[in-house]
C-alpha positions as CSV (number, residue, x, y, z in Angstrom):
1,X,2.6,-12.2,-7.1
2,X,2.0,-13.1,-10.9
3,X,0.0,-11.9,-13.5
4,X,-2.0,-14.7,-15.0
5,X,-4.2,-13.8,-18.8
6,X,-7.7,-15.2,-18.6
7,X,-9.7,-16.0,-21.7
8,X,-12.6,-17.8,-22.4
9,X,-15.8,-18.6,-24.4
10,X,-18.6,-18.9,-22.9
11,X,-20.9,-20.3,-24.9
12,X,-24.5,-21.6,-23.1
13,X,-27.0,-19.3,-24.3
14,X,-28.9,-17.2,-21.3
15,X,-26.5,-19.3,-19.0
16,X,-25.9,-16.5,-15.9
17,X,-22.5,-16.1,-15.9
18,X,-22.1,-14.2,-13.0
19,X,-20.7,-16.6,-10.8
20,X,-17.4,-16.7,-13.0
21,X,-17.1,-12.9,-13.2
22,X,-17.7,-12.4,-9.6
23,X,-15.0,-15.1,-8.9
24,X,-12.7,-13.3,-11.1
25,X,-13.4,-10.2,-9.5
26,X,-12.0,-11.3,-6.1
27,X,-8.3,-10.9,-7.4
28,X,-7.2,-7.5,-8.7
29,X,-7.4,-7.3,-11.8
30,X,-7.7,-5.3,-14.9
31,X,-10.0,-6.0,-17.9
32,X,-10.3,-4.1,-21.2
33,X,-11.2,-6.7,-23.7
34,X,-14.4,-8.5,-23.7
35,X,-13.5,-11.9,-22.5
36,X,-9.6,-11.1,-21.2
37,X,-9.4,-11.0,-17.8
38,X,-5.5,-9.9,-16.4
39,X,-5.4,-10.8,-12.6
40,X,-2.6,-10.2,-10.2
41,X,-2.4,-13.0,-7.5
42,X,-0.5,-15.6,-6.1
43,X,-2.5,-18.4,-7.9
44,X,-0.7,-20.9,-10.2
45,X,-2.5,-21.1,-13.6
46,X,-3.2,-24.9,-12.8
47,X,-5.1,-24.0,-9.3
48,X,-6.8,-21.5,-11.4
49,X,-7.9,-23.6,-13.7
50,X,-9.2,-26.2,-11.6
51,X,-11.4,-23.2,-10.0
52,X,-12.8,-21.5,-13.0
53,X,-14.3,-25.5,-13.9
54,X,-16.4,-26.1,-11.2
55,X,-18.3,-22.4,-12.1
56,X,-18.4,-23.2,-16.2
57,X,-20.5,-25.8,-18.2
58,X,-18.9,-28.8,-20.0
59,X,-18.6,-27.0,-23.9
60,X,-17.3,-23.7,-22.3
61,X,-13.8,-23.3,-23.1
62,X,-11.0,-20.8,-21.3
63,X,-6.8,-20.3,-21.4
64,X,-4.4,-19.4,-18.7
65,X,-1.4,-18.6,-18.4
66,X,1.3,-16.3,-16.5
67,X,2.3,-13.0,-18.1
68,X,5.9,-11.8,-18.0
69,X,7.7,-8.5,-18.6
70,X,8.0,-9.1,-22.4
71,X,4.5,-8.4,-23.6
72,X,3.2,-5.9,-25.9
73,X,0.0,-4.3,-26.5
74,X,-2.1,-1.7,-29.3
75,X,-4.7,1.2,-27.6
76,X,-5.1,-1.4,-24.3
77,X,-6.1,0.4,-21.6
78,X,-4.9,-1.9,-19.2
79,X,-0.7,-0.9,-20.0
80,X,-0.7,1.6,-17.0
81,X,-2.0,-1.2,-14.9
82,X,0.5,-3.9,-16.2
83,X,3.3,-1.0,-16.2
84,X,2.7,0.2,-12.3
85,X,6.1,0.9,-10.2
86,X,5.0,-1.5,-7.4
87,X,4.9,-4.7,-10.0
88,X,6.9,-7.1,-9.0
89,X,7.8,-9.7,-11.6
């Protein structure tokens, strides 16, 4: 499994979102900034990618990309999560 950082702007005014954060939701994940989702799954950042742009409109934007060992973080709540024992890298 891989941890892959999620981050986006979504930017259609009183668009309904909830499709992407439901999708999101499917993996485990934890999330403790406002558009920074950290998702534990087998997915390549590419495959995500290509799903996360059928569920956003054409001048949303979003990054991806795998999270390693070497990261480092200030009063983020999700540290326990990215520290847990059972984490394979």
């Amino acid at each position: 499994m891989a941890i892959l950082l999620v981050t986006y702007d979504l930017k259609q005014p009183g668009r309904d979102y909830a499709p992407v954060h439901n999708f999101l939701k499917q993996f485990t994940y934890c999330k403790d900034l406002e558009s920074v989702w950290l998702l534990d799954t087998k997915w390549t950042a590419i495959q995500m990618r290509d799903a996360l742009s059928k569920l956003v409109d054409a001048n949303d934007k979003f990054f991806i990309c795998p999270v390693g060992r070497d990261w480092a973080s200030w009063r983020f709540n999700c540290s326990n999560w990215l520290n847990d024992a059972s984490r394979n890298w």
